[in-house]
FIDOGU-51678 format. One record per residue (C-alpha): residue in one letter; x, y, z. Coordinates in Angstrom, 2 decimals, padded with zeros to 5 digits. Layout:
REM residues N
<'A'; <X; Y; Z>> ...
//
This chain:
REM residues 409
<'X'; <-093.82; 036.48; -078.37>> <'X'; <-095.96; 039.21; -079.00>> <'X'; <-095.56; 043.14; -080.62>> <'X'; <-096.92; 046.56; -080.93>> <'X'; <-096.17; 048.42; -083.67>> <'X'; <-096.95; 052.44; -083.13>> <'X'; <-096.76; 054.37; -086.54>> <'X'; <-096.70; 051.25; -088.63>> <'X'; <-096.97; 053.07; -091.91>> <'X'; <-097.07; 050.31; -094.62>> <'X'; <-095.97; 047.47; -091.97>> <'X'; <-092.21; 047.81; -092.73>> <'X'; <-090.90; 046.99; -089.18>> <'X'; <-094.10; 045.25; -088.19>> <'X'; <-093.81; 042.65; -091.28>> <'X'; <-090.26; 042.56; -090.21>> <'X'; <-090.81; 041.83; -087.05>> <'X'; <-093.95; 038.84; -087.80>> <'X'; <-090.77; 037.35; -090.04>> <'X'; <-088.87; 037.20; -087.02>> <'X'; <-091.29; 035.15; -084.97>> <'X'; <-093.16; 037.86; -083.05>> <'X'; <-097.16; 038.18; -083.26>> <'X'; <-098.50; 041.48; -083.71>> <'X'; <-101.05; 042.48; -081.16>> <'X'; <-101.75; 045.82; -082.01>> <'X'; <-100.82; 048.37; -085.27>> <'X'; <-101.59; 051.55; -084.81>> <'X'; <-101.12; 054.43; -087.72>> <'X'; <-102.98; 057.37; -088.63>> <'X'; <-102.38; 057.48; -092.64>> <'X'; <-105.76; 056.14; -094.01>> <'X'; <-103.73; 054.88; -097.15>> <'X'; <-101.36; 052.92; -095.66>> <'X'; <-103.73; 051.88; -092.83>> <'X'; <-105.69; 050.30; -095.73>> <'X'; <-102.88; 048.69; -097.25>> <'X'; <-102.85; 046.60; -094.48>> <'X'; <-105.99; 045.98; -094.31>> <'X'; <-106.41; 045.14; -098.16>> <'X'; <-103.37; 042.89; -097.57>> <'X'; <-105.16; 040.91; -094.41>> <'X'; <-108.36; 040.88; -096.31>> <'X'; <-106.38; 038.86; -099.22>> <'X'; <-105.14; 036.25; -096.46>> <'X'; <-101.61; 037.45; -097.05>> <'X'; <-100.10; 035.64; -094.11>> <'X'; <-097.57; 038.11; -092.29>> <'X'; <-100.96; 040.38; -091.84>> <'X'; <-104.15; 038.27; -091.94>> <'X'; <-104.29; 038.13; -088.43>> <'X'; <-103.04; 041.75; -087.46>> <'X'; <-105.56; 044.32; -085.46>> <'X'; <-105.29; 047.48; -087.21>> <'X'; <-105.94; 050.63; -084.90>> <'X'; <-106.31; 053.69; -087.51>> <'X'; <-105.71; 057.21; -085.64>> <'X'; <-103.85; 058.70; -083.11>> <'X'; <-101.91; 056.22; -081.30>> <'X'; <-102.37; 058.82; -077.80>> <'X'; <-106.02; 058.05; -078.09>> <'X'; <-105.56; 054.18; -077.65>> <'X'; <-106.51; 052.65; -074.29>> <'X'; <-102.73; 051.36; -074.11>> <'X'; <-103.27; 050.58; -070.32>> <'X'; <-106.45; 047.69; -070.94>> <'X'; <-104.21; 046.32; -073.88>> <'X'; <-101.72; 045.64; -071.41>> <'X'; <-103.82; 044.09; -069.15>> <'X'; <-105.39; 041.79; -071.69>> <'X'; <-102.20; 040.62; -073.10>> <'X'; <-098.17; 040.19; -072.24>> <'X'; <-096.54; 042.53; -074.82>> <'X'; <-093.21; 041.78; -075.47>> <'X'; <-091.69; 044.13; -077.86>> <'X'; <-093.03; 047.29; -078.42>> <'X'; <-091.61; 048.81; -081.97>> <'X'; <-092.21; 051.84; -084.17>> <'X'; <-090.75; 054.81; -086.60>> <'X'; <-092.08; 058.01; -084.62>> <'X'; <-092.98; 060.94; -087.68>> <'X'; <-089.89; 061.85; -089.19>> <'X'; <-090.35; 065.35; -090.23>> <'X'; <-089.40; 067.34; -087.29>> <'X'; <-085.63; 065.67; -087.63>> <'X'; <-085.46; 065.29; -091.44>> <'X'; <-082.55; 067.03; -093.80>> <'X'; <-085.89; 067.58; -095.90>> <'X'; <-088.29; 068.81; -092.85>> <'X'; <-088.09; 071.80; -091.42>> <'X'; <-086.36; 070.66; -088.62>> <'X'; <-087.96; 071.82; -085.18>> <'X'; <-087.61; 068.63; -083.19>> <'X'; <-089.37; 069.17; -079.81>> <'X'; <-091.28; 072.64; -081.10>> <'X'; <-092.72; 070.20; -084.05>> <'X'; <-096.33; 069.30; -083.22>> <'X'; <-095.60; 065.88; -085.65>> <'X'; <-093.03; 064.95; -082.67>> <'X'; <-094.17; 061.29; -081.56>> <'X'; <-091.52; 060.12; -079.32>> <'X'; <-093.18; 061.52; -076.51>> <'X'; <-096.08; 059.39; -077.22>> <'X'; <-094.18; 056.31; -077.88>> <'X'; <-092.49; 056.75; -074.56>> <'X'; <-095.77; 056.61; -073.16>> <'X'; <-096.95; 053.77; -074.59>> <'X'; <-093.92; 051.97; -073.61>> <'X'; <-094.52; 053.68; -070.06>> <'X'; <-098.24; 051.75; -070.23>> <'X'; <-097.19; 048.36; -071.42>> <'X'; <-094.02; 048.10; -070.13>> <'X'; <-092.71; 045.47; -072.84>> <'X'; <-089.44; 043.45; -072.21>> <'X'; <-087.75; 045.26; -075.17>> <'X'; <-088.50; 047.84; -077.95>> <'X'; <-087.09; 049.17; -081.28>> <'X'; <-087.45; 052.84; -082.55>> <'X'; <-086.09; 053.73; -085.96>> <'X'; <-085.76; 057.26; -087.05>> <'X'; <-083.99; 059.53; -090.15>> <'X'; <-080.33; 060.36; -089.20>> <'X'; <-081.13; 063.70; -088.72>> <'X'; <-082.23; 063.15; -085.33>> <'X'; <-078.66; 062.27; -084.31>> <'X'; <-077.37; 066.06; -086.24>> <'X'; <-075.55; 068.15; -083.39>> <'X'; <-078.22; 070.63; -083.88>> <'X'; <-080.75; 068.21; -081.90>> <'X'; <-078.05; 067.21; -079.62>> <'X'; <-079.33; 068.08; -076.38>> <'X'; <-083.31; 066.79; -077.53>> <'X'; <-081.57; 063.07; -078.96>> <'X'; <-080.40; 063.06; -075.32>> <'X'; <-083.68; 063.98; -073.72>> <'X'; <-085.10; 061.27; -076.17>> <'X'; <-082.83; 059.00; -075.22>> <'X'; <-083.53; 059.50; -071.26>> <'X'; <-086.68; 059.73; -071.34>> <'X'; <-086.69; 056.02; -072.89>> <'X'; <-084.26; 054.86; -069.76>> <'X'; <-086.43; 056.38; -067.36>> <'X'; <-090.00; 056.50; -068.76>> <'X'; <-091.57; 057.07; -065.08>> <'X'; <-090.27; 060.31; -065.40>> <'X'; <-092.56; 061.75; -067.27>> <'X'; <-092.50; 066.08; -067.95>> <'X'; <-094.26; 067.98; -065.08>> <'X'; <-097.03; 070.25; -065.68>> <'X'; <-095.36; 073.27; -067.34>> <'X'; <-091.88; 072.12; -067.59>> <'X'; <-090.73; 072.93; -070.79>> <'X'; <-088.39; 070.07; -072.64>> <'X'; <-085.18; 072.17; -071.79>> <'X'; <-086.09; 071.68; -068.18>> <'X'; <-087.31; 068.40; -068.15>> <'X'; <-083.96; 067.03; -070.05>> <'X'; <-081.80; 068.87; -067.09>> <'X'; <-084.13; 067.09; -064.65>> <'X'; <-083.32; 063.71; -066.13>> <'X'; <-079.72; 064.63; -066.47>> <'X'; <-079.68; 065.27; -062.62>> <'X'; <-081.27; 062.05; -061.74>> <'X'; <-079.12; 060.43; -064.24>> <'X'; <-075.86; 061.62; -062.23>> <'X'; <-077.28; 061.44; -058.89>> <'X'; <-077.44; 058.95; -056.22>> <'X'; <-080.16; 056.49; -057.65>> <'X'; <-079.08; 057.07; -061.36>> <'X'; <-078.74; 053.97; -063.14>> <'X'; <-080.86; 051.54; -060.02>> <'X'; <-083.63; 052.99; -061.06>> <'X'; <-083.63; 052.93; -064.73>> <'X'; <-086.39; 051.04; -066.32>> <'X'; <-084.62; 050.25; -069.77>> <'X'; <-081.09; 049.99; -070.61>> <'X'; <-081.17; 052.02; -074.32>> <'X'; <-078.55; 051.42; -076.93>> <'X'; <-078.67; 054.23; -079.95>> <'X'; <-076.89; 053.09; -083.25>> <'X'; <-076.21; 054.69; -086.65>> <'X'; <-076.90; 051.81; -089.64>> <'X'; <-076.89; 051.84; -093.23>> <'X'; <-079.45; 049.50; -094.66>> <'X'; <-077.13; 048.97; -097.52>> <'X'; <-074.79; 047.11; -095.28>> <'X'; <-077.91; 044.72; -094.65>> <'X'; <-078.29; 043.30; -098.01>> <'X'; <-080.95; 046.41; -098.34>> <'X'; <-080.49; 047.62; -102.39>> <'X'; <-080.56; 051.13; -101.12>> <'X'; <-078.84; 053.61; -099.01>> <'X'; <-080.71; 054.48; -096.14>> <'X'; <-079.04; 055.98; -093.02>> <'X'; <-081.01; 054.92; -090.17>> <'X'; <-081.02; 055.79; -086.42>> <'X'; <-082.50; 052.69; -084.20>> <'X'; <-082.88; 053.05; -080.71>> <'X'; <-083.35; 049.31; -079.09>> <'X'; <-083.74; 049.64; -075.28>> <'X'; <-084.10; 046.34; -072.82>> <'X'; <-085.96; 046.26; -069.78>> <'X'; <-083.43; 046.35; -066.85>> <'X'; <-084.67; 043.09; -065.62>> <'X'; <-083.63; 041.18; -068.75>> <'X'; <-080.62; 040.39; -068.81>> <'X'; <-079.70; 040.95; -072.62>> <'X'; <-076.69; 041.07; -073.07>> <'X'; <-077.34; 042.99; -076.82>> <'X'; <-075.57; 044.29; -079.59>> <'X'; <-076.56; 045.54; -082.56>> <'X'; <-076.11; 042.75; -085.61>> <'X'; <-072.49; 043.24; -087.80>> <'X'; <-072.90; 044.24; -091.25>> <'X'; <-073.02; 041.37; -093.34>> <'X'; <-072.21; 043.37; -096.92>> <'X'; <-069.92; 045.68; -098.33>> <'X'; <-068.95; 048.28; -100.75>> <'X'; <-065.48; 046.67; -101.35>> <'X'; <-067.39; 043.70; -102.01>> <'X'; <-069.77; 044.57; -105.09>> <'X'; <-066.08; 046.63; -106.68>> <'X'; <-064.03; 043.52; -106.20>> <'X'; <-066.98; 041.31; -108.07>> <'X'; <-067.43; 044.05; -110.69>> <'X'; <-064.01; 045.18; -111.57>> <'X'; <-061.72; 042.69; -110.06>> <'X'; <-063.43; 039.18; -110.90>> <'X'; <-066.20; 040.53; -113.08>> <'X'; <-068.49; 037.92; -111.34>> <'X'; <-071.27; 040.78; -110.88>> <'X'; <-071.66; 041.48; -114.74>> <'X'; <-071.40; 037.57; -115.75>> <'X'; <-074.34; 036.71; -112.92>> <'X'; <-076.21; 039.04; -114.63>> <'X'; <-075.23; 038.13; -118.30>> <'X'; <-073.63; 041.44; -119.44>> <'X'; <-071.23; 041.03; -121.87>> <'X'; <-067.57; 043.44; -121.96>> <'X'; <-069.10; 045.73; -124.34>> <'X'; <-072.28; 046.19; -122.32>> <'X'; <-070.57; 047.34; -119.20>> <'X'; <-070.34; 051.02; -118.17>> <'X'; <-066.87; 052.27; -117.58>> <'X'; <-065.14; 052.67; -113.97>> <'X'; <-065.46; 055.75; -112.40>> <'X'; <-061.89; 057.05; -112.39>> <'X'; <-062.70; 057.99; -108.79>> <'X'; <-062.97; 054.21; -107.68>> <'X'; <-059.41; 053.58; -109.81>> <'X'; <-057.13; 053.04; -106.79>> <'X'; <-059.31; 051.72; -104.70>> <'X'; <-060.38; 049.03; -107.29>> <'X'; <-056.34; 048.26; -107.73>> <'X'; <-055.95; 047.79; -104.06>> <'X'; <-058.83; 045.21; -103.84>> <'X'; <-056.80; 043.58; -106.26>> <'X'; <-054.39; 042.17; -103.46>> <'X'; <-057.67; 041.62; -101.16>> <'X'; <-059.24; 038.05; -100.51>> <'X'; <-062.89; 038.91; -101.30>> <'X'; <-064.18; 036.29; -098.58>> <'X'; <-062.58; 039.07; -096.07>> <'X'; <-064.87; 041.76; -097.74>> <'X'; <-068.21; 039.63; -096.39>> <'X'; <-070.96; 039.69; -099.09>> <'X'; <-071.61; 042.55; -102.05>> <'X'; <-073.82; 045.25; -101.46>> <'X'; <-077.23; 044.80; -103.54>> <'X'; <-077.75; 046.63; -106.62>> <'X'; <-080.57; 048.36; -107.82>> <'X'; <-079.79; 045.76; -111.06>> <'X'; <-079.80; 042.83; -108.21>> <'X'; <-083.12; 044.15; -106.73>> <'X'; <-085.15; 044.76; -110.45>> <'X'; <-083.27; 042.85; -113.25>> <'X'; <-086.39; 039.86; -113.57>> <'X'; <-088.79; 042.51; -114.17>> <'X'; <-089.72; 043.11; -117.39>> <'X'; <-089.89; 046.75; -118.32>> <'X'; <-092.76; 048.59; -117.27>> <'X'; <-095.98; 049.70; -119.34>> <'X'; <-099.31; 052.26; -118.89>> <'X'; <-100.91; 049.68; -118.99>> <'X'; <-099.03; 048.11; -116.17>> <'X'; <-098.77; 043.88; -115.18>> <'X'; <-101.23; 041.35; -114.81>> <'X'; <-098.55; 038.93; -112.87>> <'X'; <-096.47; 041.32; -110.49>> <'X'; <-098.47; 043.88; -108.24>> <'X'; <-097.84; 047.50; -108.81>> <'X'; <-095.78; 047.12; -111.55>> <'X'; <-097.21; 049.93; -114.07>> <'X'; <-095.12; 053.19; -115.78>> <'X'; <-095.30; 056.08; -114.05>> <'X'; <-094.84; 058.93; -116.94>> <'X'; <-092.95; 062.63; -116.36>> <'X'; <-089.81; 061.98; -114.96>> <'X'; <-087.11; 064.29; -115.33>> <'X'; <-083.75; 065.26; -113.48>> <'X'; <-082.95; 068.24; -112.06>> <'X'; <-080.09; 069.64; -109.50>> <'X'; <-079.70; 067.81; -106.55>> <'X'; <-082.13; 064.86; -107.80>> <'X'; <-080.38; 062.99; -110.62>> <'X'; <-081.69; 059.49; -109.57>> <'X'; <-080.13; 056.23; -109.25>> <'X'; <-077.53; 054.31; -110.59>> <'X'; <-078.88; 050.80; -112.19>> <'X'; <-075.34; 049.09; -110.48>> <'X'; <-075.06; 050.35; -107.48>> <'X'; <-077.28; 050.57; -104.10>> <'X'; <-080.24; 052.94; -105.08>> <'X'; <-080.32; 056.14; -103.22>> <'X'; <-082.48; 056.78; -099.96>> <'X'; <-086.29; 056.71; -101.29>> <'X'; <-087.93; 059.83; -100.10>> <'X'; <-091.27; 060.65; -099.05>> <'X'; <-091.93; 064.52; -100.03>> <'X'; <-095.65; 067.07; -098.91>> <'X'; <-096.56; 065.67; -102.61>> <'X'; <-095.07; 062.65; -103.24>> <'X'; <-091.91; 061.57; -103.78>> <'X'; <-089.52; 063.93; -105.03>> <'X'; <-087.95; 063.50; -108.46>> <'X'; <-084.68; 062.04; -108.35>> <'X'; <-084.65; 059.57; -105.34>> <'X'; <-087.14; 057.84; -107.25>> <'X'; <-086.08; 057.87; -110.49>> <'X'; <-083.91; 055.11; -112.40>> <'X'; <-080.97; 056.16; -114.97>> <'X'; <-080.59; 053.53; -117.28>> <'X'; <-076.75; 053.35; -118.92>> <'X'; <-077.32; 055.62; -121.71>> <'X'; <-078.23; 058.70; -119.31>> <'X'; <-082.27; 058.17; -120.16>> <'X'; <-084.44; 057.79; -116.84>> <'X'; <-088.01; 056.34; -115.95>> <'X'; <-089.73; 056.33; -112.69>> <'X'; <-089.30; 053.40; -110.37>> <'X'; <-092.84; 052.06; -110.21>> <'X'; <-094.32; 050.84; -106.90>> <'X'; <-093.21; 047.57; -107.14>> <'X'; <-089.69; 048.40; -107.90>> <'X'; <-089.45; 050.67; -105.40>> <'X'; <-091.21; 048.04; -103.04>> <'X'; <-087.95; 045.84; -103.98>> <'X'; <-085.52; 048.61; -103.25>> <'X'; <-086.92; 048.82; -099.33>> <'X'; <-087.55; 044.35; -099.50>> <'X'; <-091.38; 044.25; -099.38>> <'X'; <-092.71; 040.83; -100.43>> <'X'; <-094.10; 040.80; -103.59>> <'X'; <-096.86; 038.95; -102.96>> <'X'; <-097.41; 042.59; -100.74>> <'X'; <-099.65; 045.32; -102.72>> <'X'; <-098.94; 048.97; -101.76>> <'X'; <-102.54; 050.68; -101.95>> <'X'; <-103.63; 054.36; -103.16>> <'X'; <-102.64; 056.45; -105.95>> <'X'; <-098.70; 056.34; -107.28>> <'X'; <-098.14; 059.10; -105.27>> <'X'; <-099.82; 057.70; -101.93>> <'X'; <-098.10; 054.54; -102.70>> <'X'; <-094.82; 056.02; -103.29>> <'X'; <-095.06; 058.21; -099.93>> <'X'; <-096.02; 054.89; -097.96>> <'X'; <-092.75; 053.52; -099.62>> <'X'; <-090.27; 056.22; -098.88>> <'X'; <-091.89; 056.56; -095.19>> <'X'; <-091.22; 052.74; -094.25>> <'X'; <-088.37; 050.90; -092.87>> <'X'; <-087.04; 048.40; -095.05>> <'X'; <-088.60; 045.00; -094.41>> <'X'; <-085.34; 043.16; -094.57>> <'X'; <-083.38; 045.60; -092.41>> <'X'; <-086.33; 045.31; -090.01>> <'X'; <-086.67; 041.64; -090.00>> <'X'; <-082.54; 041.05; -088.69>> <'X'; <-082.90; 043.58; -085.91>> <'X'; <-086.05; 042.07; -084.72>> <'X'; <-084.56; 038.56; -084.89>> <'X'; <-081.91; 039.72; -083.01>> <'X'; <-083.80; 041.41; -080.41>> <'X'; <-086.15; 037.64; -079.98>> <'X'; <-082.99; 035.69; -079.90>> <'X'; <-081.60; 037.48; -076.63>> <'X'; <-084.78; 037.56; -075.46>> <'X'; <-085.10; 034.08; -075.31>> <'X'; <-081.80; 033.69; -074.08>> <'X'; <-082.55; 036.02; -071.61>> <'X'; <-085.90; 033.57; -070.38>> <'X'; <-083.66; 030.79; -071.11>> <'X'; <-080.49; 032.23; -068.26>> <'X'; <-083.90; 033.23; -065.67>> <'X'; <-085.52; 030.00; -065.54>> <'X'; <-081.97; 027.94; -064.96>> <'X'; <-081.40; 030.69; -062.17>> <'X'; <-084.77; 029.68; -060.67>> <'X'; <-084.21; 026.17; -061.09>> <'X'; <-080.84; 026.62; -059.53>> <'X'; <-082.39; 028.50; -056.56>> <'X'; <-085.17; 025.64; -056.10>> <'X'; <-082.33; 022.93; -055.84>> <'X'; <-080.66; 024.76; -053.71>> <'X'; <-083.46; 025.41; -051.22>> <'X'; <-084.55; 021.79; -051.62>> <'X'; <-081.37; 020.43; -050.33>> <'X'; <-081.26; 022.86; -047.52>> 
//
């Protein structure tokens, strides 16, 4: 099956998606940096990439229409810019000139793909971009309804809305669109990251989708560190070595007590789980793991206080310079903290690490905190090919159904 990834950033969805099964056709991005981190990867023969066409610019100025026509795209995936919904941005949604969902709904509009996945910051789904989520959301359902000349997005969403409630409504929506609020840490991802995917299936395809169950747990990772004590033996730390409980976890630690743990499905990942074989960083940085060199400078300050070495690492960030301080910054058990360096933040959103992030720290780091982790990526894309082919598998039995039966007519 083949993809298109729009605003592929470092390849986060795109390498989870060639881990999936599906061959990328087509990644388009702007970012020079990150654009050449795929290429440097390629270039090396790493195989999720060696064979990926890398379109760098504007993903409106791409003759979408002749791709389609030279190849059957199945999926179509992407992570539209960010800013205009992020807690960080400045928030402006539709009046943001960064806004790329309506260009993804055009490319979708060109190439008219069996299925796509669209991944986003939780701030698109804040009640403050209520009414543009749904315009986003309906424009996706019924991409040959594209804005008139003029039309601002105010009218165009009440246009929708009346065609949406009217007489042909739903018969002549294009894609049936299914919106849903994930945290990667509930994916085995060693980070929180609150995620908004929007996963839409042609109407013809007969899906039948949901979005995969969590397979891991907070109760999961307390039972194994305060009930059994299995986390802190894995990782060989002795009684002494431990930090202490925070008191605000007490009862709910006591009532996990009574809980079997196989109920609980498996622990969330640690920031210790994702970094502990590692050996500490240098200046001077590794000659066996990629990326892996000491970043000096980092301090805390209010509101960025880093993350916790035994527990999921807070949401990596991608700032105007960089990453701000604390959501990449480690704090070791005596209250010291270092900088995660590329590679160990690389861990904390599942790149390979046979996968080298390219540019300065700071380009690096930004190409990091922009992507979608790989792992995360890589369950919603399988997903999305198994009911696909279960979908090709349910049409050809109906065709072979309808030739038997006109045969013995």
């Amino acid at each position: 099956m083949y993809s298109v990834e729009l605003f592929g950033g470092a390849g986060g969805l795109a390498l989870g998606a060639e881990m999936a099964g599906f061959e990328s056709v087509a990644f388009a991005e702007w970012d020079k940096w990150a654009c050449d981190t795929v290429r440097e990867n390629a270039l090396r023969g790493h195989p999720l990439v060696r064979d990926w066409t890398v379109y760098e610019g504007d993903v409106r100025s791409v003759d979408w229409a002749e791709l389609g026509r030279r190849a059957v795209i199945d999926v179509v995936t992407g992570g539209p810019p960010c800013q205009p919904f992020s807690m960080g941005g400045k928030a402006r949604a539709a009046d943001d000139a960064r806004d790329m969902f309506p260009a993804a709904v055009e490319v979708i509009r060109a190439l008219r793909p069996q299925a796509f996945a669209l991944e986003n910051v939780r701030g698109l789904t804040r009640s403050a971009f209520a009414n543009y989520f749904q315009l986003v959301l309906l424009r996706l359902k019924y991409p040959d309804l594209p804005p008139r000349s003029g039309e601002t997005w105010l009218e165009h969403l009440q246009r929708l809305q009346r065609h949406e409630t009217g007489d042909a409504g739903d018969a002549l929506a294009e894609y049936r669109v299914v919106p849903t609020l994930v945290n990667a840490a509930d994916y085995g991802v060693p980070q929180h990251r609150h995620r908004v995917f929007i996963v839409g299936f042609r109407a013809d395809v007969e899906a039948e989708w949901n979005f995969p169950s969590p397979t891991h747990s907070q109760d999961r990772l307390l039972h194994d560190q305060w009930v059994t004590g299995t986390y802190w033996e894995r990782h060989g730390i002795s009684s002494s070595e431990r930090p202490a409980l925070d008191a605000r976890l007490v009862k709910k630690v006591d009532a996990l007590r009574e809980v079997d743990p196989d109920s609980l499905g498996r622990p969330w990942r640690t920031v210790r789980d994702a970094i502990s074989d590692l050996p500490e960083p240098t200046l001077e940085g590794s000659t066996v793991h990629l990326n892996h060199r000491l970043q000096p400078g980092a301090r805390p300050y209010p509101g960025h206080t880093g993350s916790p070495l035994d527990a999921p690492a807070k949401t990596l960030k991608a700032g105007g310079h960089g990453v701000p301080g604390g959501e990449n910054m480690l704090v070791r058990l005596d209250g010291s903290v270092r900088y995660f360096t590329v590679r160990e933040a690389a861990r904390l959103q599942t790149f390979p690490d046979s996968y080298e992030l390219h540019g300065a720290w700071s380009e690096a780091m930004r190409q990091i905190g922009n992507a979608v982790p790989v792992r995360l990526a890589e369950i919603v894309m399988a997903s999305i090919r198994e009911h696909l082919e279960a979908a090709s598998v349910r049409g050809q039995l109906a065709l072979d159904r309808a030739s038997h039966d006109i045969g013995v007519r």
